[in-house]
PyMOL Python script that loads the backbone (N, CA, C, O; Angstrom):
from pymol import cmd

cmd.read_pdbstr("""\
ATOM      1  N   UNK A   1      13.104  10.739 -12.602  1.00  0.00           N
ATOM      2  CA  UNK A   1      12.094  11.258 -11.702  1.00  0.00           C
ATOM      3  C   UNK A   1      12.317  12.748 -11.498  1.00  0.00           C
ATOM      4  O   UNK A   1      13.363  13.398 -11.493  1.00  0.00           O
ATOM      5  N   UNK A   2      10.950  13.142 -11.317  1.00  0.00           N
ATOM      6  CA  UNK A   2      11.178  14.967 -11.104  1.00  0.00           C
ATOM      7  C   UNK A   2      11.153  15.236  -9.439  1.00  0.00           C
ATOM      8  O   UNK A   2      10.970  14.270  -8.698  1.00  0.00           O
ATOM      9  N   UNK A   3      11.327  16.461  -8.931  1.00  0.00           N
ATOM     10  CA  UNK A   3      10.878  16.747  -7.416  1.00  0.00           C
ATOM     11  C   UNK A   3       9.456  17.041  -7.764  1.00  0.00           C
ATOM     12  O   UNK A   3       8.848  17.638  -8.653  1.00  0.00           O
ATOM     13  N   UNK A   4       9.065  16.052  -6.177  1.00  0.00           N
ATOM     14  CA  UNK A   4       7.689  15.294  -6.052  1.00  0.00           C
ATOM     15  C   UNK A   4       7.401  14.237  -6.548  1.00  0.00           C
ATOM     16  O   UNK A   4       6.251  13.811  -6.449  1.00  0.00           O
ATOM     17  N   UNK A   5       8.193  13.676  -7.086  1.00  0.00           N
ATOM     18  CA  UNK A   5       7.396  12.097  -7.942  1.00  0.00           C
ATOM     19  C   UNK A   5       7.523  11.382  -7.009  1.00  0.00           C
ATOM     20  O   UNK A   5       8.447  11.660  -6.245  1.00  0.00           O
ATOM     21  N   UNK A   6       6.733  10.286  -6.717  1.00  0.00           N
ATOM     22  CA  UNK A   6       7.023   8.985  -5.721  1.00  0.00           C
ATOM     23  C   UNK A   6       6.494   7.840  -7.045  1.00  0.00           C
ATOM     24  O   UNK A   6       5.643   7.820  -7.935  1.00  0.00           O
ATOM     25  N   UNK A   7       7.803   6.789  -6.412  1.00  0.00           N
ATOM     26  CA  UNK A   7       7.540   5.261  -7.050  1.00  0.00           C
ATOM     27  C   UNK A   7       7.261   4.753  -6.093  1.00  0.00           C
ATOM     28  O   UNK A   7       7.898   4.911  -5.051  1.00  0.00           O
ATOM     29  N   UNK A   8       6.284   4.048  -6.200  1.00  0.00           N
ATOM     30  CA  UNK A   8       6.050   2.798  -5.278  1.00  0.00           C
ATOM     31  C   UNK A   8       6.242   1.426  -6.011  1.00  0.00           C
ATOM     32  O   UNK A   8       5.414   1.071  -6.850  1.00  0.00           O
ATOM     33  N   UNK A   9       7.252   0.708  -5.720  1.00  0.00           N
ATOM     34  CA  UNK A   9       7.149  -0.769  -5.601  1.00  0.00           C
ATOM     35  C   UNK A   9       6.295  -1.701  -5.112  1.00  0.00           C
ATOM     36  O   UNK A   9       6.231  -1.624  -3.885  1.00  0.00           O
ATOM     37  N   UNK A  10       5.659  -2.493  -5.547  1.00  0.00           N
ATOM     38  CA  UNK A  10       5.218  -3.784  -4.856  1.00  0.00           C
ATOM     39  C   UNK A  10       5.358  -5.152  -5.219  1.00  0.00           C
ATOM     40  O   UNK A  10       5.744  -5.704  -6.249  1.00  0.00           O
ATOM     41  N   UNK A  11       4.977  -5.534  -4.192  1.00  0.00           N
ATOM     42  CA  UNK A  11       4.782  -7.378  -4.612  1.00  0.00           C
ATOM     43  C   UNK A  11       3.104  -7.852  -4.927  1.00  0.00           C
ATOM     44  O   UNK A  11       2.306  -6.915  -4.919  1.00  0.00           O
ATOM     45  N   UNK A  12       2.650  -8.975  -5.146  1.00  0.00           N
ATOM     46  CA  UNK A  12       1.328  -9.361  -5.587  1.00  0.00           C
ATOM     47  C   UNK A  12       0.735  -9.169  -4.389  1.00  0.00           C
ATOM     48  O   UNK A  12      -0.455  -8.854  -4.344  1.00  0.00           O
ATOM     49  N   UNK A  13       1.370  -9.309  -3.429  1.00  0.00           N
ATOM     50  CA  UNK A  13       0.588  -9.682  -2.039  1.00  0.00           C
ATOM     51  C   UNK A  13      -0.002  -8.380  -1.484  1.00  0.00           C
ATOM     52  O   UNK A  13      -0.613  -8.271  -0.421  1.00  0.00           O
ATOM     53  N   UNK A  14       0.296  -7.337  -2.434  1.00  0.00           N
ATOM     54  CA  UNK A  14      -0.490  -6.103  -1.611  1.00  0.00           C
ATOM     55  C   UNK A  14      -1.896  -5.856  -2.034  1.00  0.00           C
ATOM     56  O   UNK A  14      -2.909  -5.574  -1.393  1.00  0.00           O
ATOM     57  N   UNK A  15      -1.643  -6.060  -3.416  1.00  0.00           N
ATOM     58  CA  UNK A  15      -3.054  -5.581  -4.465  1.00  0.00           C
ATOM     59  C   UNK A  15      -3.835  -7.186  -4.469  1.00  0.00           C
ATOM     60  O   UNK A  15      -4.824  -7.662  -5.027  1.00  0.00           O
ATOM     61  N   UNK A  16      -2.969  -7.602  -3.684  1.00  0.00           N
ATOM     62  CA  UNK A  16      -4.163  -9.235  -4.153  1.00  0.00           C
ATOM     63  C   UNK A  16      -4.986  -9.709  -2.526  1.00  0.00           C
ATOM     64  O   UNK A  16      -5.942 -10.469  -2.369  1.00  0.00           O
ATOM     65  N   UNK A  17      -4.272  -9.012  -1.584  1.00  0.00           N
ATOM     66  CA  UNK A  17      -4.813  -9.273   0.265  1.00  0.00           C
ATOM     67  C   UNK A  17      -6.233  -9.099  -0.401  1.00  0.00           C
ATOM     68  O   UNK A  17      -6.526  -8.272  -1.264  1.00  0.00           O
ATOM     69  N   UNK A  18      -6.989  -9.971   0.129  1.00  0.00           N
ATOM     70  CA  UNK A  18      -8.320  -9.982   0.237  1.00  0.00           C
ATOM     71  C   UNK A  18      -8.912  -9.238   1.815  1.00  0.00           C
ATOM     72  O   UNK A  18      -8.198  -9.056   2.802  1.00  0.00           O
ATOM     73  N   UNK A  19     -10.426  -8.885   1.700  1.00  0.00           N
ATOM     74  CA  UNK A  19     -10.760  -8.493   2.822  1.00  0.00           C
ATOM     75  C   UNK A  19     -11.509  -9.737   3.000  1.00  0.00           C
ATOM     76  O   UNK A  19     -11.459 -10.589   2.112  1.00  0.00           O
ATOM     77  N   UNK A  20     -12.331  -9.961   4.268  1.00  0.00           N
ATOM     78  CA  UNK A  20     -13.575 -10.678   4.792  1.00  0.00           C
ATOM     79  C   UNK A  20     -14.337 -11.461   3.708  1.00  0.00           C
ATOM     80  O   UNK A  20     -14.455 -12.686   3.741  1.00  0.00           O
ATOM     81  N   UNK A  21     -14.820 -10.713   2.794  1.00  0.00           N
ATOM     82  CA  UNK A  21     -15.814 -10.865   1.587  1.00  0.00           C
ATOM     83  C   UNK A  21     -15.354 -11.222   0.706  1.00  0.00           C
ATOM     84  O   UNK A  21     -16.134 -11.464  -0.215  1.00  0.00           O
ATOM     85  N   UNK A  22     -13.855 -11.466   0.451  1.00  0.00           N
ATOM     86  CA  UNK A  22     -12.759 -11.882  -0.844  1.00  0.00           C
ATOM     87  C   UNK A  22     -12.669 -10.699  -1.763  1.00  0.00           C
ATOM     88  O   UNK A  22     -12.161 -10.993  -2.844  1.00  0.00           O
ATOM     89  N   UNK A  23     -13.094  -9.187  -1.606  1.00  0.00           N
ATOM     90  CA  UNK A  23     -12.293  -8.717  -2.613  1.00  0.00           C
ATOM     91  C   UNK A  23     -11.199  -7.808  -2.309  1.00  0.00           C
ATOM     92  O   UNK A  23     -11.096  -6.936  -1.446  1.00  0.00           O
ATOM     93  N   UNK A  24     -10.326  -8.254  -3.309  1.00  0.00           N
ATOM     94  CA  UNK A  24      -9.160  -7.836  -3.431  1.00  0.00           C
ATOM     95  C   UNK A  24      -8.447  -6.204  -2.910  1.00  0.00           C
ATOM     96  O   UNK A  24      -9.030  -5.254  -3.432  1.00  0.00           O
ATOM     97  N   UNK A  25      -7.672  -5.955  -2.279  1.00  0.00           N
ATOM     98  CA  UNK A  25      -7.104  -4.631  -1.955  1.00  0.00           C
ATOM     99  C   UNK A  25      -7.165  -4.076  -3.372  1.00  0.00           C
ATOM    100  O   UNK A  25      -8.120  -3.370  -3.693  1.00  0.00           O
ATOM    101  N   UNK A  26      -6.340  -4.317  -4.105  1.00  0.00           N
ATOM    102  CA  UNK A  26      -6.228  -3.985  -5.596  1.00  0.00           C
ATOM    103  C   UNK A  26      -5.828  -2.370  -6.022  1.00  0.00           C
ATOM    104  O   UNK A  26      -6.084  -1.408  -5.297  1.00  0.00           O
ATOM    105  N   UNK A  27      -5.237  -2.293  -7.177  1.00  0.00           N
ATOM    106  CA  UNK A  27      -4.286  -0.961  -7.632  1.00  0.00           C
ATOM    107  C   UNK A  27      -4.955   0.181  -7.083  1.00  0.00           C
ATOM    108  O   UNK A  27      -4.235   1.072  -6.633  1.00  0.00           O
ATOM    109  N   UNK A  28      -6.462   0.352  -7.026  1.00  0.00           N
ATOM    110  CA  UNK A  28      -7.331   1.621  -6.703  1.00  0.00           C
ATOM    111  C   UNK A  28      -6.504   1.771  -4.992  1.00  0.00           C
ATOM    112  O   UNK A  28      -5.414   2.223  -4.643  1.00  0.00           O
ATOM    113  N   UNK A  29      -7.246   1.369  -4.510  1.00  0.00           N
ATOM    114  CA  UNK A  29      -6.622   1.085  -2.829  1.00  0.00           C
ATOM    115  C   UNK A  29      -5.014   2.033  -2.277  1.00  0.00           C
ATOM    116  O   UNK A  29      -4.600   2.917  -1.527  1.00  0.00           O
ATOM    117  N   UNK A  30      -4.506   0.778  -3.576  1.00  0.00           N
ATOM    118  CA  UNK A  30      -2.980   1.142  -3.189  1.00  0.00           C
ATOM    119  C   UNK A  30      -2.883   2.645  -3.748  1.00  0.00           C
ATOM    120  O   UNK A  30      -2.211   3.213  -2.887  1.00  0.00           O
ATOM    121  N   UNK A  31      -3.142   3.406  -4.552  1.00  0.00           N
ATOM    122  CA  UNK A  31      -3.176   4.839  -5.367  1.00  0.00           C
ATOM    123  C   UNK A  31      -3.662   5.846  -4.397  1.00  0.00           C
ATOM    124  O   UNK A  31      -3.198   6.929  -4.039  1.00  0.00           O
ATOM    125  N   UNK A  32      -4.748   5.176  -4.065  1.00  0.00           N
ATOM    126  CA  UNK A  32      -5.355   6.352  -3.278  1.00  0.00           C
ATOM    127  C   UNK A  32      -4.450   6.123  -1.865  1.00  0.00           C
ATOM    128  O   UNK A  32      -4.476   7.176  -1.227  1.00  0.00           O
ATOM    129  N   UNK A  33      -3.799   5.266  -1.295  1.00  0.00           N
ATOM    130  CA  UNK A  33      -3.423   5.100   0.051  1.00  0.00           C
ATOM    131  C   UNK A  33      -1.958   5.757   0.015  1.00  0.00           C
ATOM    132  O   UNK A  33      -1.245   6.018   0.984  1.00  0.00           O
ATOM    133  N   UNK A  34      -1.615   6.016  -1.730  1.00  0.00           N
ATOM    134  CA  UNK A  34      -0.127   6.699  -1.952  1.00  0.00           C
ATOM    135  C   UNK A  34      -0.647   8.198  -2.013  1.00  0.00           C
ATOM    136  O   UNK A  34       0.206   8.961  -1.560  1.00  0.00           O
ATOM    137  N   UNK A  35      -1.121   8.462  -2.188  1.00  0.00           N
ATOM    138  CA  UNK A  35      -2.035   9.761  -2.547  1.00  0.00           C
ATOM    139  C   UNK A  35      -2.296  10.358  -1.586  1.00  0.00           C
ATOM    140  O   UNK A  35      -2.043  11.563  -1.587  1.00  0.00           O
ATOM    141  N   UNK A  36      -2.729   9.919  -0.740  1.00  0.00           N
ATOM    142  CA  UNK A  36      -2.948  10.473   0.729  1.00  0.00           C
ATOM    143  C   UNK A  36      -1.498  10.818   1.538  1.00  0.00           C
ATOM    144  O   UNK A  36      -1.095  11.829   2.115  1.00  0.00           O
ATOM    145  N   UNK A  37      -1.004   9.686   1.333  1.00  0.00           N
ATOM    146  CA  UNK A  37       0.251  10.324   1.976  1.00  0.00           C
ATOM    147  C   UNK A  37       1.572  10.550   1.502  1.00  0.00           C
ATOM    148  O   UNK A  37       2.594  10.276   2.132  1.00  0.00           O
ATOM    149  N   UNK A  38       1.496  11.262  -0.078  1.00  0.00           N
ATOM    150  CA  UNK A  38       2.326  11.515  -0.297  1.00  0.00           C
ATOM    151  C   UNK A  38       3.208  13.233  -0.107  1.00  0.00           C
ATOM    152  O   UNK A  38       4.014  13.873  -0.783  1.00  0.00           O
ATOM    153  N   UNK A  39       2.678  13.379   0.857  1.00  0.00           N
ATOM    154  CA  UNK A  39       3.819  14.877   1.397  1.00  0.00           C
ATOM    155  C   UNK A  39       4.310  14.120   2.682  1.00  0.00           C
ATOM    156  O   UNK A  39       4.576  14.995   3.506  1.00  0.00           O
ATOM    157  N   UNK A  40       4.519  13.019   3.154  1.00  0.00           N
ATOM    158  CA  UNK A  40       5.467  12.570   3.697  1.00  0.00           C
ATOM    159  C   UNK A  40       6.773  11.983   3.139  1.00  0.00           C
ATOM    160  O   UNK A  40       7.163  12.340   2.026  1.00  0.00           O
ATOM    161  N   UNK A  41       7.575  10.950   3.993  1.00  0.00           N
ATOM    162  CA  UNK A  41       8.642  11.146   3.520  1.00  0.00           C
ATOM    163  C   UNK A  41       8.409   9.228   3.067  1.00  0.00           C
ATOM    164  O   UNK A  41       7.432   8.668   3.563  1.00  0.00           O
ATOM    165  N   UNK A  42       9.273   8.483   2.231  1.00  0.00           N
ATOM    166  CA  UNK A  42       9.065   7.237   2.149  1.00  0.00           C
ATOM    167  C   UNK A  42       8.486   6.389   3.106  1.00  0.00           C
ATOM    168  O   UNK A  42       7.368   5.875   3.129  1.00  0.00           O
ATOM    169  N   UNK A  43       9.445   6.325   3.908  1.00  0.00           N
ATOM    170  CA  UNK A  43       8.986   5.670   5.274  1.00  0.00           C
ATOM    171  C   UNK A  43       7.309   6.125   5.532  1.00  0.00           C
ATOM    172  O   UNK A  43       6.487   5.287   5.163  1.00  0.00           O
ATOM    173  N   UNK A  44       7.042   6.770   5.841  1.00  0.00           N
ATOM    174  CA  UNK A  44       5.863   7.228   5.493  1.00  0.00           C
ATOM    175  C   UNK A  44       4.498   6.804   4.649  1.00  0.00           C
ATOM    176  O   UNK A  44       3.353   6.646   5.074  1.00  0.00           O
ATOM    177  N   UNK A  45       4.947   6.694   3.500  1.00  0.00           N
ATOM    178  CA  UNK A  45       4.238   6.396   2.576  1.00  0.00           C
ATOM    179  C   UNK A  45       3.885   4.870   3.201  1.00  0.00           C
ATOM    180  O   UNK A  45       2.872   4.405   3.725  1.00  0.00           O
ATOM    181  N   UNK A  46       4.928   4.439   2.958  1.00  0.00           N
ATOM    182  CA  UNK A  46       4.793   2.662   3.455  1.00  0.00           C
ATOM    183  C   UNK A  46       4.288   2.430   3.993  1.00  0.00           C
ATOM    184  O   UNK A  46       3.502   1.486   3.902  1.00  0.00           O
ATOM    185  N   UNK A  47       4.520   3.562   5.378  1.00  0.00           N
ATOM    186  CA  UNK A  47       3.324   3.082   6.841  1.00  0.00           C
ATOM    187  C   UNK A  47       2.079   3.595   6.757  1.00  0.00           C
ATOM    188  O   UNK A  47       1.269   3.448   7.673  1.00  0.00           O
ATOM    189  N   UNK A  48       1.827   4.198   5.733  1.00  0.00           N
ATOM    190  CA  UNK A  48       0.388   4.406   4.998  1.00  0.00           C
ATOM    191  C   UNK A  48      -0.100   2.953   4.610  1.00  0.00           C
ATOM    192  O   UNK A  48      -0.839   2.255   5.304  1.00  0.00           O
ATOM    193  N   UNK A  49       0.228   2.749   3.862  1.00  0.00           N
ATOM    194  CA  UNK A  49       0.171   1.646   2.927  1.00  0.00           C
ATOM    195  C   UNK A  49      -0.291   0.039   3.964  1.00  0.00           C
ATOM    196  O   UNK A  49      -1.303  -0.644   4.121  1.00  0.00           O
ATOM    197  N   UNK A  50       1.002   0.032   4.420  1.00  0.00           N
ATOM    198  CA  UNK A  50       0.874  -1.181   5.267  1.00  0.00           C
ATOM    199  C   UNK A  50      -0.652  -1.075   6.853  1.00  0.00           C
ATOM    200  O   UNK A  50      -1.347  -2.025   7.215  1.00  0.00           O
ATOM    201  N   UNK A  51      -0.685  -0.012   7.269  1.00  0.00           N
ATOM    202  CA  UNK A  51      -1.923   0.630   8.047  1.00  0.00           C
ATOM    203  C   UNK A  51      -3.537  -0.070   7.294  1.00  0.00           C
ATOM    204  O   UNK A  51      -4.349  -0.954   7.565  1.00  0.00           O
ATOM    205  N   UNK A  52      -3.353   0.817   6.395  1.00  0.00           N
ATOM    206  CA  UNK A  52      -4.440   0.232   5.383  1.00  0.00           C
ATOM    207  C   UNK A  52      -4.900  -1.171   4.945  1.00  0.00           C
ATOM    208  O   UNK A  52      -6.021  -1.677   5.003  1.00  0.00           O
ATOM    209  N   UNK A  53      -3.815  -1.628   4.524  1.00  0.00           N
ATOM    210  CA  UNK A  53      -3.931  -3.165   4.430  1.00  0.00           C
ATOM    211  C   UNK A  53      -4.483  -3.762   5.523  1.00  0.00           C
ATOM    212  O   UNK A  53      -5.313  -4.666   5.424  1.00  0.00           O
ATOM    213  N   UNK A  54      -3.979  -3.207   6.839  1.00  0.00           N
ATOM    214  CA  UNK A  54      -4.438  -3.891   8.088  1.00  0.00           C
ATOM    215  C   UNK A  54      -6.023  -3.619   8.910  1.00  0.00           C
ATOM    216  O   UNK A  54      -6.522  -4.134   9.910  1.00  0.00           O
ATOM    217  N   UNK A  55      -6.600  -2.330   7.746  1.00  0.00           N
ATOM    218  CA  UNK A  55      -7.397  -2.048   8.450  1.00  0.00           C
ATOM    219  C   UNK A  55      -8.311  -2.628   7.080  1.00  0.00           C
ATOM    220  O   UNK A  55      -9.531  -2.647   7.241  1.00  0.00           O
ATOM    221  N   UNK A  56      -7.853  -3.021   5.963  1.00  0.00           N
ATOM    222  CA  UNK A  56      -9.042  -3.553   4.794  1.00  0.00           C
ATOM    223  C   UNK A  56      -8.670  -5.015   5.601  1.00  0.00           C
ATOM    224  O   UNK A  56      -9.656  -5.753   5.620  1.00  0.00           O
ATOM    225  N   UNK A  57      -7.827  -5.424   6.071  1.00  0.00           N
ATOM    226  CA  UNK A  57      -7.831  -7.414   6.535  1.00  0.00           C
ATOM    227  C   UNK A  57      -8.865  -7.281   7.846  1.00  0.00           C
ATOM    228  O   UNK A  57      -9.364  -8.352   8.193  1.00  0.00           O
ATOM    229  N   UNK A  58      -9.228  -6.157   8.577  1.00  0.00           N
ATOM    230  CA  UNK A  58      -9.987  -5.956   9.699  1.00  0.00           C
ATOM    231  C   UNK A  58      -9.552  -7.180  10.300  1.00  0.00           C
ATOM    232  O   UNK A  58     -10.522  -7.923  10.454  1.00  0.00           O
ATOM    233  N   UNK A  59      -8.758  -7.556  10.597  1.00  0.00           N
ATOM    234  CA  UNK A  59      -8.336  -8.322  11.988  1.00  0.00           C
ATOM    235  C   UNK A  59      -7.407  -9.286  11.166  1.00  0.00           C
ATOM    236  O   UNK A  59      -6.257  -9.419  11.583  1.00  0.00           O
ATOM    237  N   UNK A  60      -7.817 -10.017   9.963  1.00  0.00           N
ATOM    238  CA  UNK A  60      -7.663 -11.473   9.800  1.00  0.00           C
ATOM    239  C   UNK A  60      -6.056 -10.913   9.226  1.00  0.00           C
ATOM    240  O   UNK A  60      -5.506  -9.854   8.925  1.00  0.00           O
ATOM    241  N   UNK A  61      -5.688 -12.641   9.316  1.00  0.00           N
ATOM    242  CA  UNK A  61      -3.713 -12.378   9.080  1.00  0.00           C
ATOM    243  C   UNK A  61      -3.939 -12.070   7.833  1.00  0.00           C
ATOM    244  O   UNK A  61      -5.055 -11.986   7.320  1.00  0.00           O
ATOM    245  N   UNK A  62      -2.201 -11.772   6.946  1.00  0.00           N
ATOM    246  CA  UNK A  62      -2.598 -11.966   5.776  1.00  0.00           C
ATOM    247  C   UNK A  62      -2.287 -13.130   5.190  1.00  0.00           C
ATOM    248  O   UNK A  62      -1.704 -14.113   5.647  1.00  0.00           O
ATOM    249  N   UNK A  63      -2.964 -12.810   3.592  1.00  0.00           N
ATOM    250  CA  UNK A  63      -2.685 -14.675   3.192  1.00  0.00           C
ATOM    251  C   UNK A  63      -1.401 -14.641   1.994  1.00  0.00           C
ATOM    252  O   UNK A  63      -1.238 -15.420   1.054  1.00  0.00           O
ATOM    253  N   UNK A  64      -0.630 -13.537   2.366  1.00  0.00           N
ATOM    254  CA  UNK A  64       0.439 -13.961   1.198  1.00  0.00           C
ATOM    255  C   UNK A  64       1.505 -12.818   1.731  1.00  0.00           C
ATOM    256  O   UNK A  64       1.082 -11.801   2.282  1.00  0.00           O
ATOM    257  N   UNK A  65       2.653 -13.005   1.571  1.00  0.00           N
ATOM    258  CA  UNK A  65       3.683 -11.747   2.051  1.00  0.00           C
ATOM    259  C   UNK A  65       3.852 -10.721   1.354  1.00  0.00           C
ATOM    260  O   UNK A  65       3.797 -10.992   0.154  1.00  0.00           O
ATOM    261  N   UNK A  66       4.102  -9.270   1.649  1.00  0.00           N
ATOM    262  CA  UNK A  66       3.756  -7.809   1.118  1.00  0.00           C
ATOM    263  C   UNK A  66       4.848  -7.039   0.981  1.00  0.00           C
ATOM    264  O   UNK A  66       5.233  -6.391   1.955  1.00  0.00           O
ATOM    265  N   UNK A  67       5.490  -6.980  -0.168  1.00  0.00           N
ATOM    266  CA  UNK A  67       6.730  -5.809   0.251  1.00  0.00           C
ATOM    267  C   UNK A  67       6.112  -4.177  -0.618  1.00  0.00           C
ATOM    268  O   UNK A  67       5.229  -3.950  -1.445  1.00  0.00           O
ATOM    269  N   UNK A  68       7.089  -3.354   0.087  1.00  0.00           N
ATOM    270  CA  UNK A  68       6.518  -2.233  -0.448  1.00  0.00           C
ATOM    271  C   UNK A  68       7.886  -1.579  -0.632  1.00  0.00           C
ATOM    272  O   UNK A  68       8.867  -2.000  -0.020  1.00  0.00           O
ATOM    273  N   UNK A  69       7.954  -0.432  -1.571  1.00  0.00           N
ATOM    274  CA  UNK A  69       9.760   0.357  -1.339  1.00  0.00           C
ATOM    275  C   UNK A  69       8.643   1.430  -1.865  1.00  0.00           C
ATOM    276  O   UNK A  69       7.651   1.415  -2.595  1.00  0.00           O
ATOM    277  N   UNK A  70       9.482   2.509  -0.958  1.00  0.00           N
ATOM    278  CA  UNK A  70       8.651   3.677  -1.982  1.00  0.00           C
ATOM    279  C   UNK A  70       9.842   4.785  -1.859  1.00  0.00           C
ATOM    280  O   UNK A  70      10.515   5.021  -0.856  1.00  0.00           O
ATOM    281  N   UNK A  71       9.917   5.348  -3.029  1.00  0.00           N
ATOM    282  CA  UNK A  71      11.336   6.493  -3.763  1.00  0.00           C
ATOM    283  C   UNK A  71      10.569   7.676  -3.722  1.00  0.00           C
ATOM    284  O   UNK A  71       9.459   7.545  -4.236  1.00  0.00           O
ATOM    285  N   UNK A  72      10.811   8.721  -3.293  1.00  0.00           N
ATOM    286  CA  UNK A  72      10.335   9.745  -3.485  1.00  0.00           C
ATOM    287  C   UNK A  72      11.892  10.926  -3.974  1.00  0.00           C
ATOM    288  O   UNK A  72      13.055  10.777  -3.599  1.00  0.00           O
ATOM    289  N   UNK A  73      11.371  11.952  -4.832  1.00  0.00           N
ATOM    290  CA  UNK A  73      12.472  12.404  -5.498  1.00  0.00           C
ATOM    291  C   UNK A  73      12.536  14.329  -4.860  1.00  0.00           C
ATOM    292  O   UNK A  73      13.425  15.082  -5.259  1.00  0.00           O
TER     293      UNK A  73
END
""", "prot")
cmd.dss("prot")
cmd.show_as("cartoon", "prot")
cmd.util.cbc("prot")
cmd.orient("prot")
């Protein structure tokens, strides 16, 4: 990794959370939700990430468990 790269890790359960209507969070979502906050610091990123998810589930639980790690260099 160079300075500035971020990895993000995931599990299925991030890109697969459905909203209301059944479609999928999916890789676009997660890119742009790393993208936005990537001049923060990991921690950061994540609580990007996980925010989002909660605001594409608009209320409802989720239906599968979500991990996230994110490396920034």
């Amino acid at each position: 990794m160079r300075p500035g790269d971020i990895l993000v890790l995931y599990s299925d359960g991030v890109v697969e959370e459905e909203d209301a209507d059944e479609n999928p969070f999916d890789l676009e979502r997660l890119v742009a939700s790393t993208i936005r906050a990537r001049a923060g610091d990991p921690q950061a990123i994540i609580q990007t990430i996980r925010e989002d998810l909660r605001s594409f589930r608009a209320g409802e639980n989720p239906m599968d468990d979500a991990t996230i790690i994110a490396i920034s260099a």
